[in-house]
C-alpha positions in Angstrom: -31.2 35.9 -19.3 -31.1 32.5 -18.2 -33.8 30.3 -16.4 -33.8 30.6 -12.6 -32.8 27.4 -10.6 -35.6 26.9 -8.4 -33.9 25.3 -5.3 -31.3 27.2 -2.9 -27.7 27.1 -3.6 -26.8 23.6 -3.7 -22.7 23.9 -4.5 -22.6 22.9 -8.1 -24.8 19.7 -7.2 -27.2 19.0 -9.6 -31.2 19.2 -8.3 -33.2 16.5 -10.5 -36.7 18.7 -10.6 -34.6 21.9 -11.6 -34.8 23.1 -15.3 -31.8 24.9 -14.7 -29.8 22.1 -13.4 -31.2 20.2 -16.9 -30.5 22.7 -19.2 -27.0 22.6 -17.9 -26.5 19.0 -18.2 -27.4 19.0 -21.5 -24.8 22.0 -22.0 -25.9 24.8 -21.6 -23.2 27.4 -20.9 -22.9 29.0 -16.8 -23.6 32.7 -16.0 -20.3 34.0 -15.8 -19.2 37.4 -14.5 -18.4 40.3 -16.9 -14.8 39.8 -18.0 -14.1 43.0 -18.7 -10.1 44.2 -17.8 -7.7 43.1 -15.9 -9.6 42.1 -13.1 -10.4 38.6 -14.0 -13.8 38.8 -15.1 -14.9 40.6 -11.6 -16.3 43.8 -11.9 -13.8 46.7 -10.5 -14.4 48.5 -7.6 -15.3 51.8 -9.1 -17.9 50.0 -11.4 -19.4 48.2 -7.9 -19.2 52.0 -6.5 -21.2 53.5 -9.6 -23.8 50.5 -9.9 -24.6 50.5 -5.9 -24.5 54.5 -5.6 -27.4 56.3 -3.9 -29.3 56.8 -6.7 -27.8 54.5 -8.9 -28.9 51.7 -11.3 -29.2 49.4 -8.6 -31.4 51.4 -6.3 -33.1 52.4 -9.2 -34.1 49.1 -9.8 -32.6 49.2 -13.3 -30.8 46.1 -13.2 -34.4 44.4 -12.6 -35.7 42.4 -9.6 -33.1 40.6 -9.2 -29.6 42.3 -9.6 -27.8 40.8 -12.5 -24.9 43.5 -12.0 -21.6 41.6 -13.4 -23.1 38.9 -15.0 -23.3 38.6 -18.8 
């Protein structure tokens, strides 16, 4: 898990109040997507099917209160 930036999308700017923004500044790594296969690091299609399935993880609420699906 990472700390939440706590301003909308801002496009890769950098917010000055944001911890996130700071941590990053000072190096911390981005979320990136799951690079798993060939799919360059996107998760495939039958993976999206599976997590987003009636009764799946996602409408479970498994992958928390905010859906972290394909991020690592």
């Amino acid at each position: 898990m990472t700390t939440k930036h706590s301003h909308k999308p801002n496009f890769g700017r950098r917010v000055a109040d944001c911890l996130r923004c700071q941590e990053l500044a000072e190096g911390a790594r981005p979320v990136r997507w799951n690079t798993s296969r060939d799919t360059g690091g996107y998760p495939t299609s039958s993976e999206m099917d599976r997590h987003f399935a009636p009764g799946g993880p996602h409408q479970r609420g498994a992958c928390g209160p905010v859906c972290t699906f394909g991020d690592r």
